[in-house]
SEFIZA-3560 file (N, C-alpha, C; in Angstrom, 3 decimals):
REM SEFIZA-3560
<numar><xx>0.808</xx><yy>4.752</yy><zz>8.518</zz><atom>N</atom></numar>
<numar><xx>0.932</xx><yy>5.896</yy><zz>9.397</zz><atom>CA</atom></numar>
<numar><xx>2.243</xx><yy>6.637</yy><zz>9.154</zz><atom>C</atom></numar>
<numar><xx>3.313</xx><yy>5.812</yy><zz>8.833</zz><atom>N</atom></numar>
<numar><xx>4.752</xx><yy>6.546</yy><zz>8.469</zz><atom>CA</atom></numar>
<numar><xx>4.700</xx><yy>7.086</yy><zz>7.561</zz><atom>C</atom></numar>
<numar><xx>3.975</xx><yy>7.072</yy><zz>6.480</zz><atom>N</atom></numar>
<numar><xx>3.909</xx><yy>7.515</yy><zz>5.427</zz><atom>CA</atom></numar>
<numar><xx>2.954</xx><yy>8.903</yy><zz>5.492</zz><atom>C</atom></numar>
<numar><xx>1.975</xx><yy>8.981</yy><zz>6.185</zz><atom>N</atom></numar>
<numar><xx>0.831</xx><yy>10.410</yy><zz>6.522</zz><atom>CA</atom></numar>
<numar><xx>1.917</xx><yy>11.574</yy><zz>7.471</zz><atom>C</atom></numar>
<numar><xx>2.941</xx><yy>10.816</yy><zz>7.992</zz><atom>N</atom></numar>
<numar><xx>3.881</xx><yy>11.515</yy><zz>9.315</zz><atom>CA</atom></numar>
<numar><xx>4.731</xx><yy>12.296</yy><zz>8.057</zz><atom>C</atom></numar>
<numar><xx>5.152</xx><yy>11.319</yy><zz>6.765</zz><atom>N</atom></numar>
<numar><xx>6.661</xx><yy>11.674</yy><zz>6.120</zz><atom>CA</atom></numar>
<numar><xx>5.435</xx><yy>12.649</yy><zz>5.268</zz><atom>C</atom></numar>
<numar><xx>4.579</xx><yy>12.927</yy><zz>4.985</zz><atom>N</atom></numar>
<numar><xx>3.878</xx><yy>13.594</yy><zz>4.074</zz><atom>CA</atom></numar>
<numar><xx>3.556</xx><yy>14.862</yy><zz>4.465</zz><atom>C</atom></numar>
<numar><xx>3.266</xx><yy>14.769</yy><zz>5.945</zz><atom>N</atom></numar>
<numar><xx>2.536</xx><yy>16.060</yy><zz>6.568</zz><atom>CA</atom></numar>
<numar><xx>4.199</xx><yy>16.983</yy><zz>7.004</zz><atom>C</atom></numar>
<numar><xx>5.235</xx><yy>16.189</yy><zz>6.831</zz><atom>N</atom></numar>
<numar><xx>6.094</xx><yy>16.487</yy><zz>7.357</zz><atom>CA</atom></numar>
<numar><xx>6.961</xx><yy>17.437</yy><zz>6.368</zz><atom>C</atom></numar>
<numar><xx>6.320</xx><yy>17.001</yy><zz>5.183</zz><atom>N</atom></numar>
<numar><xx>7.049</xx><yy>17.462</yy><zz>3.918</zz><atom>CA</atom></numar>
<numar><xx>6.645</xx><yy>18.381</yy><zz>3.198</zz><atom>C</atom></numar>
<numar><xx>5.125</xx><yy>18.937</yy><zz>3.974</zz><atom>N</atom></numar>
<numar><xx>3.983</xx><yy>20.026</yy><zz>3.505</zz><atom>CA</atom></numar>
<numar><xx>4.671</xx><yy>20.457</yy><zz>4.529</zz><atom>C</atom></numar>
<numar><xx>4.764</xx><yy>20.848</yy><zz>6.036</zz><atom>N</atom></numar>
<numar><xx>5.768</xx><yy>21.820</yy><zz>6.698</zz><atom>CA</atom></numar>
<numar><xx>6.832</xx><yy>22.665</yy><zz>5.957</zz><atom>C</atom></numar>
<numar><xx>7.771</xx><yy>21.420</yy><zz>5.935</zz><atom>N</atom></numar>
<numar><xx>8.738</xx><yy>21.892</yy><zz>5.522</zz><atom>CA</atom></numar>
<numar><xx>8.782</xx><yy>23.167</yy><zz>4.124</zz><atom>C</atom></numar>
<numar><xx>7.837</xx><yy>22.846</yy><zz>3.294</zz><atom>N</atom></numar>
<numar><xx>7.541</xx><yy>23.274</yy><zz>2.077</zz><atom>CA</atom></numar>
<numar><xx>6.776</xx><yy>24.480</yy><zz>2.674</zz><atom>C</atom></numar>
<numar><xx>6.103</xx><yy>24.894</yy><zz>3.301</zz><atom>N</atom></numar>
<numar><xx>5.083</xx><yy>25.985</yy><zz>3.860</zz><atom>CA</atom></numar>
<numar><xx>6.577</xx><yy>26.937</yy><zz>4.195</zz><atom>C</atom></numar>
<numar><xx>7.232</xx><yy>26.727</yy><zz>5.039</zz><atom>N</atom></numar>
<numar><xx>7.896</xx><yy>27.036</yy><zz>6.080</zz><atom>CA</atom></numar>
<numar><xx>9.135</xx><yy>27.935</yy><zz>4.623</zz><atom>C</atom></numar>
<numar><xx>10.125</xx><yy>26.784</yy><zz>3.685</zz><atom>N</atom></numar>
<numar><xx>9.945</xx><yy>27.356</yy><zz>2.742</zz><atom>CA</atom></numar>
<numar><xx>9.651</xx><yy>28.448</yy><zz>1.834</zz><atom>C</atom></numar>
<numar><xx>8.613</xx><yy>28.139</yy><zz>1.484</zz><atom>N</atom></numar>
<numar><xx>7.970</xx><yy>28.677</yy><zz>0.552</zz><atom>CA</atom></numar>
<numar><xx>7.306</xx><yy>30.574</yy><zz>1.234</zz><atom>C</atom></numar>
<numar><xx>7.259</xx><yy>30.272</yy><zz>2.258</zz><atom>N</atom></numar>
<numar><xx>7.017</xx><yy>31.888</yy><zz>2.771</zz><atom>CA</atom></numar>
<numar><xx>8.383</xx><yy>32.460</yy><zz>3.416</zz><atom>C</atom></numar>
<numar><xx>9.241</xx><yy>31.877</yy><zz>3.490</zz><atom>N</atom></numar>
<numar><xx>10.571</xx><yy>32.443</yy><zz>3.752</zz><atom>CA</atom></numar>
<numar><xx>11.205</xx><yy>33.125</yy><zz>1.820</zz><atom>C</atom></numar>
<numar><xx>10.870</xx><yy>32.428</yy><zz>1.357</zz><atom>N</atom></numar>
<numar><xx>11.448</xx><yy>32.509</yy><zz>-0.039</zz><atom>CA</atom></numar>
<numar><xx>10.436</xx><yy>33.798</yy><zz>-0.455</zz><atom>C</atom></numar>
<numar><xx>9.369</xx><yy>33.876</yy><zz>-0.494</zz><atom>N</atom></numar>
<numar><xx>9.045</xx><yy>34.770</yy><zz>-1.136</zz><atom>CA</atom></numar>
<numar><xx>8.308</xx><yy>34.969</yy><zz>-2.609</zz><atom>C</atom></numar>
<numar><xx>7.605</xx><yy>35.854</yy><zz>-3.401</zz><atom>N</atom></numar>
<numar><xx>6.655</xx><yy>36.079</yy><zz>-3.758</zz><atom>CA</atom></numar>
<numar><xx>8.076</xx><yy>36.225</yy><zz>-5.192</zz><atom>C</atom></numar>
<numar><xx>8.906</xx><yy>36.548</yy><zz>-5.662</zz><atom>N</atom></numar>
<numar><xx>10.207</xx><yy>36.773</yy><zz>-6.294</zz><atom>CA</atom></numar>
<numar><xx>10.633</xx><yy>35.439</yy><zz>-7.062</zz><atom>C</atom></numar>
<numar><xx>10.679</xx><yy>34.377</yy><zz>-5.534</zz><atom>N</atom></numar>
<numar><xx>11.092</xx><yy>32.963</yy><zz>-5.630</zz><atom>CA</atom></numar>
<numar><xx>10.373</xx><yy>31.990</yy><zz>-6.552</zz><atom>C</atom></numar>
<numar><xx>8.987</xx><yy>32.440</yy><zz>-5.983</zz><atom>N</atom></numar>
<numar><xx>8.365</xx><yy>31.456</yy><zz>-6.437</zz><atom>CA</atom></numar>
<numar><xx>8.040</xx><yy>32.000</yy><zz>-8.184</zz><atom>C</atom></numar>
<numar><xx>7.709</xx><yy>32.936</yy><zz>-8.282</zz><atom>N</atom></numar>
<numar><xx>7.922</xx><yy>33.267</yy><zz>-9.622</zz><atom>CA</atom></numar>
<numar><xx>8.771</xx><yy>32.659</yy><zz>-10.663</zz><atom>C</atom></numar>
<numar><xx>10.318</xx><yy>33.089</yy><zz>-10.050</zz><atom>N</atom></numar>
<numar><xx>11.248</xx><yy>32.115</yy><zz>-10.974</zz><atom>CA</atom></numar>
<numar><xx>11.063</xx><yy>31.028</yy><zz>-10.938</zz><atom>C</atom></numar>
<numar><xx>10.543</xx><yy>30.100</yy><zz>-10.036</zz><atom>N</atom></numar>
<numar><xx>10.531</xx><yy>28.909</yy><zz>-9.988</zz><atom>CA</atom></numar>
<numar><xx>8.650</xx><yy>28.156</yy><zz>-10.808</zz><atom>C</atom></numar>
<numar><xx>8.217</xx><yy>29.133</yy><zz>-11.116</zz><atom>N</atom></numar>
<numar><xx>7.274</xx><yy>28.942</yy><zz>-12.177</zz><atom>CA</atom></numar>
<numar><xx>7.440</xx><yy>29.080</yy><zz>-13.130</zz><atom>C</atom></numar>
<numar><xx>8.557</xx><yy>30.082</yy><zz>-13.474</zz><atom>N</atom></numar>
<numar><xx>9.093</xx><yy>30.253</yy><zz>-15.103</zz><atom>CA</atom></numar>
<numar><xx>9.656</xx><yy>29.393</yy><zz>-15.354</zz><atom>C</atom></numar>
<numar><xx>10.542</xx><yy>28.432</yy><zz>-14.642</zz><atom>N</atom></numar>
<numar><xx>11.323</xx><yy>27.350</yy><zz>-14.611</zz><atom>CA</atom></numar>
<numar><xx>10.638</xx><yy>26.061</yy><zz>-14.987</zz><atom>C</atom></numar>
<numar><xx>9.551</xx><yy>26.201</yy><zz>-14.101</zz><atom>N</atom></numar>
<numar><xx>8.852</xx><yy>25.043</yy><zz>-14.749</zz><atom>CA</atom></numar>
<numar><xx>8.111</xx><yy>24.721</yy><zz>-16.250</zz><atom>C</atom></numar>
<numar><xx>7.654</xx><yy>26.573</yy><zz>-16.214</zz><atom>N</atom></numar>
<numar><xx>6.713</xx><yy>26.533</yy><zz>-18.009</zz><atom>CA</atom></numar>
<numar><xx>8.151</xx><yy>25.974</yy><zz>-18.782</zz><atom>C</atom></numar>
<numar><xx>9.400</xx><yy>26.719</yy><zz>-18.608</zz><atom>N</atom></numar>
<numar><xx>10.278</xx><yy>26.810</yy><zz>-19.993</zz><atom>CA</atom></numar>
<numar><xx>10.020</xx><yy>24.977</yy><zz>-20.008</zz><atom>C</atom></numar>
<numar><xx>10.492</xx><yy>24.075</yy><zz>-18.629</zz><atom>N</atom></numar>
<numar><xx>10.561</xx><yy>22.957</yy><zz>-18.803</zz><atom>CA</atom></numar>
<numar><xx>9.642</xx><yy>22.282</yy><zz>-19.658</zz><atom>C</atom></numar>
<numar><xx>8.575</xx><yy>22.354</yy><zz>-19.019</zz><atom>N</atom></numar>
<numar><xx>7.749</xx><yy>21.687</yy><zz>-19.714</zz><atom>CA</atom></numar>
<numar><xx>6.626</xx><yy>22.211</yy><zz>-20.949</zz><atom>C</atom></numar>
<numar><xx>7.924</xx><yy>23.371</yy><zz>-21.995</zz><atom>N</atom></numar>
<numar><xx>7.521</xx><yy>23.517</yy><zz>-22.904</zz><atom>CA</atom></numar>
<numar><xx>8.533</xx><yy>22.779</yy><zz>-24.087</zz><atom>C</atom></numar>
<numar><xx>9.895</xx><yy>22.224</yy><zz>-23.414</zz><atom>N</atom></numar>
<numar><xx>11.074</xx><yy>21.609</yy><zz>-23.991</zz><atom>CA</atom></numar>
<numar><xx>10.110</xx><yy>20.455</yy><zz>-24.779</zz><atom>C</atom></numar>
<numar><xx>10.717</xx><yy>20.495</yy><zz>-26.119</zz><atom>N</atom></numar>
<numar><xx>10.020</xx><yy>19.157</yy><zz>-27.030</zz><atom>CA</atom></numar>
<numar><xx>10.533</xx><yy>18.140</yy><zz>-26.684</zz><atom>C</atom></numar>
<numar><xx>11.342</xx><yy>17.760</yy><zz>-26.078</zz><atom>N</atom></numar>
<numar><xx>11.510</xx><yy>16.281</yy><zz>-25.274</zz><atom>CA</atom></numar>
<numar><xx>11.239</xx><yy>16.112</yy><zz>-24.777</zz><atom>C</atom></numar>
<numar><xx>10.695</xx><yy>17.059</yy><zz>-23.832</zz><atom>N</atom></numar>
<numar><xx>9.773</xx><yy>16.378</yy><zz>-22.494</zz><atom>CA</atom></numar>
<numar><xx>8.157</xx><yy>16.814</yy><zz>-22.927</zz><atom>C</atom></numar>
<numar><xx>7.518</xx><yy>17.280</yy><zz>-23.851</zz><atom>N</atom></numar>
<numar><xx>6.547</xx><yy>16.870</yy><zz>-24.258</zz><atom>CA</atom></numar>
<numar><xx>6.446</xx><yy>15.681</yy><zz>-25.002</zz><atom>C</atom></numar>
<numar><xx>7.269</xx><yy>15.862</yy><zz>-26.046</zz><atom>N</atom></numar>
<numar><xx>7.197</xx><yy>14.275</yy><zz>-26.925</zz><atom>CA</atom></numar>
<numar><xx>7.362</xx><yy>13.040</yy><zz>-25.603</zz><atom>C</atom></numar>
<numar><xx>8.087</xx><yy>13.139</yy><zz>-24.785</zz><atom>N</atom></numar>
<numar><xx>7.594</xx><yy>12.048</yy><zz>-23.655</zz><atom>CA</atom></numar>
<numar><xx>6.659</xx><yy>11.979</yy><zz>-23.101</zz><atom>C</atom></numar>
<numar><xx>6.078</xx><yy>13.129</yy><zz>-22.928</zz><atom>N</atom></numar>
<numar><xx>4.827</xx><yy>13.268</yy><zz>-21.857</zz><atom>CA</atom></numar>
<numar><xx>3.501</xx><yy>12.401</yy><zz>-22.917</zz><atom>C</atom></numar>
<numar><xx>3.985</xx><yy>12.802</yy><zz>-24.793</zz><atom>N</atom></numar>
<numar><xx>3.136</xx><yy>12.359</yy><zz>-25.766</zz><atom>CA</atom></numar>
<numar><xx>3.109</xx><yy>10.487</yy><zz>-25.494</zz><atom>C</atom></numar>
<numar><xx>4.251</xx><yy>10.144</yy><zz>-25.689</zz><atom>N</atom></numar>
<numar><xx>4.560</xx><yy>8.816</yy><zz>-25.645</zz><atom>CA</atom></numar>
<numar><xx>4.090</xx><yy>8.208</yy><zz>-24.405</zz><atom>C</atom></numar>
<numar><xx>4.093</xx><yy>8.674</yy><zz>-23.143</zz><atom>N</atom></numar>
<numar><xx>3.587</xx><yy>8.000</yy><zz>-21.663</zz><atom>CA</atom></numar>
<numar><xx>2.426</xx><yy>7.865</yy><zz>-21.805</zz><atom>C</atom></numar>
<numar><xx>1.407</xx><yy>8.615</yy><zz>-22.337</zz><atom>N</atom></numar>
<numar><xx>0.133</xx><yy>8.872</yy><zz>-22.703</zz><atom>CA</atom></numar>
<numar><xx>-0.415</xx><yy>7.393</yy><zz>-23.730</zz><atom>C</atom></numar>
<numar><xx>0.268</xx><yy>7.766</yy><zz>-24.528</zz><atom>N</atom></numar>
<numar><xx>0.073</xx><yy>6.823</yy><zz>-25.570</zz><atom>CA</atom></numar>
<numar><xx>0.270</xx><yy>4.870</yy><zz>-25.277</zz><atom>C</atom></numar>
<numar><xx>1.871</xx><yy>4.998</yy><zz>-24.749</zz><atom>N</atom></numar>
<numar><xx>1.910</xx><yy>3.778</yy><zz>-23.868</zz><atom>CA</atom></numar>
<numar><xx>0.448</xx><yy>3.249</yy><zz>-22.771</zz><atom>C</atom></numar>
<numar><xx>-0.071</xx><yy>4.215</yy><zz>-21.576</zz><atom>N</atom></numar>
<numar><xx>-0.663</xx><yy>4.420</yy><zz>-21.008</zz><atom>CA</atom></numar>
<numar><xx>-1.866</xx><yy>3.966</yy><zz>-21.639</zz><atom>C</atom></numar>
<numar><xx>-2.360</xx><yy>4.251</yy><zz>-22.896</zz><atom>N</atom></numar>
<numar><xx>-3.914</xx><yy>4.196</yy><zz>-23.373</zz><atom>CA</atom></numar>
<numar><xx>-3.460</xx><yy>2.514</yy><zz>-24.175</zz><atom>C</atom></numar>
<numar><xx>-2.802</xx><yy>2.607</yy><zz>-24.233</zz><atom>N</atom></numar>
<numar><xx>-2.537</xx><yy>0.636</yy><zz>-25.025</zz><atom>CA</atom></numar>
<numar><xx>-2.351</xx><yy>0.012</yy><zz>-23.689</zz><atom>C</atom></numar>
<numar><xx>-1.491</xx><yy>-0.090</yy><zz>-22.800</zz><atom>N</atom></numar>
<numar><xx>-1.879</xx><yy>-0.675</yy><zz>-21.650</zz><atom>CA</atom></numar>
<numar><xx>-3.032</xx><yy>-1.193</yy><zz>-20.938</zz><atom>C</atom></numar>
<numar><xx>-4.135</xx><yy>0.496</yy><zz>-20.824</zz><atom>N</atom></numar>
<numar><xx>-4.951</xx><yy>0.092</yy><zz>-20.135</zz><atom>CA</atom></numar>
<numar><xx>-5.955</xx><yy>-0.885</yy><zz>-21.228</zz><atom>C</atom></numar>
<numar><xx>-5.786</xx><yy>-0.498</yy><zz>-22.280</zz><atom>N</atom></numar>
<numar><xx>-6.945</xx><yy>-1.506</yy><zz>-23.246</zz><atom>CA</atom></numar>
<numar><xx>-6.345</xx><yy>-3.238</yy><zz>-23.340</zz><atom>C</atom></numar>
<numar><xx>-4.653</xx><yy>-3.160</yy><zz>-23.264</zz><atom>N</atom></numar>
<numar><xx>-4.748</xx><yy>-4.599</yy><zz>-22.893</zz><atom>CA</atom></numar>
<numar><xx>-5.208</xx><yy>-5.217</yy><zz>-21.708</zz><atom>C</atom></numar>
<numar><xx>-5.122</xx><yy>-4.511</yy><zz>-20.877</zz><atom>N</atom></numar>
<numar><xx>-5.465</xx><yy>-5.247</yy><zz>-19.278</zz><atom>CA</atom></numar>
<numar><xx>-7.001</xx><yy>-5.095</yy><zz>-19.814</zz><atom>C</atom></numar>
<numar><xx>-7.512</xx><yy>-4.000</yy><zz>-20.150</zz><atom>N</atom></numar>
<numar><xx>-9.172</xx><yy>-4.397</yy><zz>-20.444</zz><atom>CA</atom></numar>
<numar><xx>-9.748</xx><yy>-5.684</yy><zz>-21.396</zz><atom>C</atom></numar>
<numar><xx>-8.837</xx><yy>-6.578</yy><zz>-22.096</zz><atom>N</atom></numar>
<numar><xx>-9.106</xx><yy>-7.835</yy><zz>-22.744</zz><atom>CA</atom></numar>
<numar><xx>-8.770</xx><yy>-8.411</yy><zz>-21.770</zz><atom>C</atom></numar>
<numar><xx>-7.406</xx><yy>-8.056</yy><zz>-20.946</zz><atom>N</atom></numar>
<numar><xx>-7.435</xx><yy>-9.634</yy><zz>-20.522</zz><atom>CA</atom></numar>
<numar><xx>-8.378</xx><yy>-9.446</yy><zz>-19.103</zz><atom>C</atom></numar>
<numar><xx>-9.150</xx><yy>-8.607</yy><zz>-18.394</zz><atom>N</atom></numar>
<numar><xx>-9.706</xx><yy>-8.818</yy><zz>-17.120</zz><atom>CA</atom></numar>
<numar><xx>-11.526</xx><yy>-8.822</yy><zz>-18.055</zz><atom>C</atom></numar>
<numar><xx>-11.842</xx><yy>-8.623</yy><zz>-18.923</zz><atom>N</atom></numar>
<numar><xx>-12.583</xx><yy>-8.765</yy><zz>-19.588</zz><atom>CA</atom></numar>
<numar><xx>-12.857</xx><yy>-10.473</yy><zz>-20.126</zz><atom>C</atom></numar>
<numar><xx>-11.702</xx><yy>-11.344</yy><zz>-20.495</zz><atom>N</atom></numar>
<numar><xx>-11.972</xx><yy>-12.575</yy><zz>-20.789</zz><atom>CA</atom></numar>
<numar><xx>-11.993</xx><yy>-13.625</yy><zz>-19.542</zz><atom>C</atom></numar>
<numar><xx>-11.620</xx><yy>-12.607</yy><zz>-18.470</zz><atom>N</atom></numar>
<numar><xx>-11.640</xx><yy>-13.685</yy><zz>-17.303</zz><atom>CA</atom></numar>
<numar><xx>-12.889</xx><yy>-13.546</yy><zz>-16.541</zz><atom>C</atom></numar>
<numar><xx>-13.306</xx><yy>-11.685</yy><zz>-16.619</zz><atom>N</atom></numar>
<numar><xx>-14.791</xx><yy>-11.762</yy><zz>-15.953</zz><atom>CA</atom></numar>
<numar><xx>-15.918</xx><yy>-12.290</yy><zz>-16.517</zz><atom>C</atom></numar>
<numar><xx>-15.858</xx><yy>-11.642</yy><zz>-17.947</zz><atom>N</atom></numar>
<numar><xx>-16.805</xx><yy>-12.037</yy><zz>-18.818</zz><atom>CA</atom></numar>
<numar><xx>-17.717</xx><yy>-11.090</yy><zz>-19.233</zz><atom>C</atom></numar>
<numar><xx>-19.224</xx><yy>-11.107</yy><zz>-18.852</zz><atom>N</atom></numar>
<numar><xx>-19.992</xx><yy>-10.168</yy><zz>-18.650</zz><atom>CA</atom></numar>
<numar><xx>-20.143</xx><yy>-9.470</yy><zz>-17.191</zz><atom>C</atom></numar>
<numar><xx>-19.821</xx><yy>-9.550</yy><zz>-16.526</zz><atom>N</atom></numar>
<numar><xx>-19.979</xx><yy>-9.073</yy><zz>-15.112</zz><atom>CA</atom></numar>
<numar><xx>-19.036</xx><yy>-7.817</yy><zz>-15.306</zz><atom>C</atom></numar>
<numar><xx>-17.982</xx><yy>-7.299</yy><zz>-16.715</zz><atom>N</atom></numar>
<numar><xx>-17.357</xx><yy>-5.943</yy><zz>-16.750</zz><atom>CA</atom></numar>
<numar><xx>-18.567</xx><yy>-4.996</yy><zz>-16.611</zz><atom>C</atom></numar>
<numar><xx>-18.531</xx><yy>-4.383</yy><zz>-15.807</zz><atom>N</atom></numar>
<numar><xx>-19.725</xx><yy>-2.976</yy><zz>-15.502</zz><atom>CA</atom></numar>
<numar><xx>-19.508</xx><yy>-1.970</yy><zz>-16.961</zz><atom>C</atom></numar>
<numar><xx>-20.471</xx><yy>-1.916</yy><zz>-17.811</zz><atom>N</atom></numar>
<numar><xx>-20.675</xx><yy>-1.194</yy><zz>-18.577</zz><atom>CA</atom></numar>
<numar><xx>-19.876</xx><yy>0.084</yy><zz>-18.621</zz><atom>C</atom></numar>
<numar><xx>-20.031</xx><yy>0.615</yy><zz>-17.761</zz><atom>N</atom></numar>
<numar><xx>-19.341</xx><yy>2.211</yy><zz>-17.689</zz><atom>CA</atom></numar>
<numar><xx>-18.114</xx><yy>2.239</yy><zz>-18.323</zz><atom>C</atom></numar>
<numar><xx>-17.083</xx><yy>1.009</yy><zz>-17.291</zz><atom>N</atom></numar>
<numar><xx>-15.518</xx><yy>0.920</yy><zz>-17.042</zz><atom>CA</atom></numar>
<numar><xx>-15.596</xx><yy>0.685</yy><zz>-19.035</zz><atom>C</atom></numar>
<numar><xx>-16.318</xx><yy>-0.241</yy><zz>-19.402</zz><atom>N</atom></numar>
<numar><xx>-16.153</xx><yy>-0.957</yy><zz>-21.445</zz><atom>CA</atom></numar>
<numar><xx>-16.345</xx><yy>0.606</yy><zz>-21.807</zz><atom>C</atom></numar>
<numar><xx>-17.407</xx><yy>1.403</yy><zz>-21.616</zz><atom>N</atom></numar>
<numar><xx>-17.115</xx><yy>2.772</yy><zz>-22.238</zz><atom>CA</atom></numar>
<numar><xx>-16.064</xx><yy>3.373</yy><zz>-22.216</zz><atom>C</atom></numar>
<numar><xx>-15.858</xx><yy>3.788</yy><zz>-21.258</zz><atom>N</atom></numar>
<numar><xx>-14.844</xx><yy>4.629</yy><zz>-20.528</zz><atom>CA</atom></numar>
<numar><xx>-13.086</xx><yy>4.119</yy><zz>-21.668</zz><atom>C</atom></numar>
<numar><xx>-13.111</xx><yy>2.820</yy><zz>-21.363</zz><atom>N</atom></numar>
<numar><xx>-11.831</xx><yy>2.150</yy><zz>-22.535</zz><atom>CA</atom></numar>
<numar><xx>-12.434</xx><yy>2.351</yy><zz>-23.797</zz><atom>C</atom></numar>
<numar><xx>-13.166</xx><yy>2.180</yy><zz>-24.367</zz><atom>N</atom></numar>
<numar><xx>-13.306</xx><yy>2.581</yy><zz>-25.656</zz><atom>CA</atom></numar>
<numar><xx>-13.199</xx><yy>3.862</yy><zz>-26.071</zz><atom>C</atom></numar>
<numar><xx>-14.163</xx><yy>4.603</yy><zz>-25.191</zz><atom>N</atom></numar>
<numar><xx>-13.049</xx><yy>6.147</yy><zz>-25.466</zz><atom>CA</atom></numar>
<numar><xx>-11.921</xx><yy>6.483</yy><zz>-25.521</zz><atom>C</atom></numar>
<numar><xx>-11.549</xx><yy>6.172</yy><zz>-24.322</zz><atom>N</atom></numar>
<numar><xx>-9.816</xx><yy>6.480</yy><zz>-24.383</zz><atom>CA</atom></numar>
<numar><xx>-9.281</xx><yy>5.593</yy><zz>-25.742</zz><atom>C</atom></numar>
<numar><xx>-9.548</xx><yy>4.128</yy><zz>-25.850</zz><atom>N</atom></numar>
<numar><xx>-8.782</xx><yy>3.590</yy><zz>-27.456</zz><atom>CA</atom></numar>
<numar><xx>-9.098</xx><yy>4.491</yy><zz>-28.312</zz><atom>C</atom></numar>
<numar><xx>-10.445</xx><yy>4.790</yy><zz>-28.538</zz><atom>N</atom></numar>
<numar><xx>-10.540</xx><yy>5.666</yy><zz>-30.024</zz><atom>CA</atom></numar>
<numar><xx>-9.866</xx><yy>6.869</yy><zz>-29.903</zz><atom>C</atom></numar>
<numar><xx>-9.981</xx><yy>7.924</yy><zz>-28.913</zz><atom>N</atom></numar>
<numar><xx>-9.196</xx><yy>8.935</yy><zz>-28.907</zz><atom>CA</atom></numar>
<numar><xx>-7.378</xx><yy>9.096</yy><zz>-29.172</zz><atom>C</atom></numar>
<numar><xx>-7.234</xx><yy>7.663</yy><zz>-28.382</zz><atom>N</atom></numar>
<numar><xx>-5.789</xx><yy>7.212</yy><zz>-28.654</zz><atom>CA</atom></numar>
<numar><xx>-5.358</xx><yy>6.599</yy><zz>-30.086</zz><atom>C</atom></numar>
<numar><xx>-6.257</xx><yy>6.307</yy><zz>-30.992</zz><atom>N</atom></numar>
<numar><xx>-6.012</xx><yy>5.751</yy><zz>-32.335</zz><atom>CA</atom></numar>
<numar><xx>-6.531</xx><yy>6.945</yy><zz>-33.109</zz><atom>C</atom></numar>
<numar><xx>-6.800</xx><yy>8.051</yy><zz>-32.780</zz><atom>N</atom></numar>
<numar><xx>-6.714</xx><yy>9.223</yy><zz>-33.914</zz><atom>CA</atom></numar>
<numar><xx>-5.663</xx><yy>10.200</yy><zz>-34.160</zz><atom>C</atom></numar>
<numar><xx>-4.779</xx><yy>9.642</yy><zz>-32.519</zz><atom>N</atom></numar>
<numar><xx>-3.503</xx><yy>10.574</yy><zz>-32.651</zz><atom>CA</atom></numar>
<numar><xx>-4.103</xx><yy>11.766</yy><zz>-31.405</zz><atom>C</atom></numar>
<numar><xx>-5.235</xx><yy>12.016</yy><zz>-30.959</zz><atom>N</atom></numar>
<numar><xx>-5.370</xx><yy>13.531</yy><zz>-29.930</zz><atom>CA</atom></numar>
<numar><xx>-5.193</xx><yy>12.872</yy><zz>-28.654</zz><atom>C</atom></numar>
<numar><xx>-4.753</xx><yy>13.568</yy><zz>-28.155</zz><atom>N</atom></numar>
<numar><xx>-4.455</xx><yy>13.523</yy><zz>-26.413</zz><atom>CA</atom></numar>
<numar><xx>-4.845</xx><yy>14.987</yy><zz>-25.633</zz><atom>C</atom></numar>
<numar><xx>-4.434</xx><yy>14.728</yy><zz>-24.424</zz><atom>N</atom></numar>
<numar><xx>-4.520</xx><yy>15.856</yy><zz>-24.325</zz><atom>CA</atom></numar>
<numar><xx>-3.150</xx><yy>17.014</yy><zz>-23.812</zz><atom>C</atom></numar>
<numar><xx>-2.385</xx><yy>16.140</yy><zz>-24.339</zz><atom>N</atom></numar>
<numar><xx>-1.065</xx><yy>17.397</yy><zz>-23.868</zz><atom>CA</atom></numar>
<numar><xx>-0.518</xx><yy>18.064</yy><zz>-24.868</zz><atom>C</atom></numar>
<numar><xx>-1.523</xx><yy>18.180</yy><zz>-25.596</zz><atom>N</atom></numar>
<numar><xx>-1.097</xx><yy>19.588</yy><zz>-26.686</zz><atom>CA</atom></numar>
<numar><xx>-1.122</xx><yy>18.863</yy><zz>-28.000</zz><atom>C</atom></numar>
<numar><xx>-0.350</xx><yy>19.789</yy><zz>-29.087</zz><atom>N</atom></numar>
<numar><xx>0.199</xx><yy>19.363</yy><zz>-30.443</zz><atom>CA</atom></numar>
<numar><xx>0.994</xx><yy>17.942</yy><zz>-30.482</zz><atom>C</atom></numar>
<numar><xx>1.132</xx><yy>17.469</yy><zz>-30.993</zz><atom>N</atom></numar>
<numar><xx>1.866</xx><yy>16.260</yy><zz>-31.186</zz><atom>CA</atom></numar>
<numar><xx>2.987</xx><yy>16.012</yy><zz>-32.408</zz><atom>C</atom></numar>
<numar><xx>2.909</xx><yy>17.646</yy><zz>-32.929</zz><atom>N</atom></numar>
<numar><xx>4.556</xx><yy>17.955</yy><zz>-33.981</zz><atom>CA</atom></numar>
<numar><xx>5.320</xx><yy>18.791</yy><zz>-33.361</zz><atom>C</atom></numar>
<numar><xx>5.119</xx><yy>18.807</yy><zz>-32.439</zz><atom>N</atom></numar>
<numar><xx>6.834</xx><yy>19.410</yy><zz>-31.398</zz><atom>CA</atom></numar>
<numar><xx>7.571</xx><yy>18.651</yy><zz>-31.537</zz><atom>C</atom></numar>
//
């Protein structure tokens, strides 16, 4: 419940904000964000979290796989095999990957 109070509390604040600031504000503060997250370090990270992310989930998929057995629901074994193969050709989806 403290947590729905600190949340709803923090969409106020941000409303309240965000229409005091203005149509000007928020602009710059969208340009701010593209330049950011067009910086090649913080894509090449965003590349690497991704990548970490898709080897992770395929190890936890062996090891909750050798403990269930067959009872893994088909879908979830697809679903990881996509993501591995997509992740072992090099594409993701946050763009180029020679920035």
């Amino acid at each position: 419940m403290r947590y729905k109070l600190t949340f709803i509390a923090g969409l106020a604040v941000g409303y309240v904000i965000g229409t005091r600031a203005g149509r000007e504000r928020y602009e710059q503060l969208r340009k701010s964000v593209r330049e950011f997250s067009q910086n090649p370090a913080v894509r090449n990270a965003a590349e690497s979290a991704a990548s970490n992310g898709r080897q992770v989930a395929g190890k936890a998929f062996h090891v909750v796989s050798e403990k269930v057995g067959d009872r893994m629901p088909e879908s979830l074994a697809e679903r990881v095999r996509s993501l591995r193969e997509r992740g072992a050709s090099g594409e993701d989806d946050w763009g180029t990957s020679n920035t």
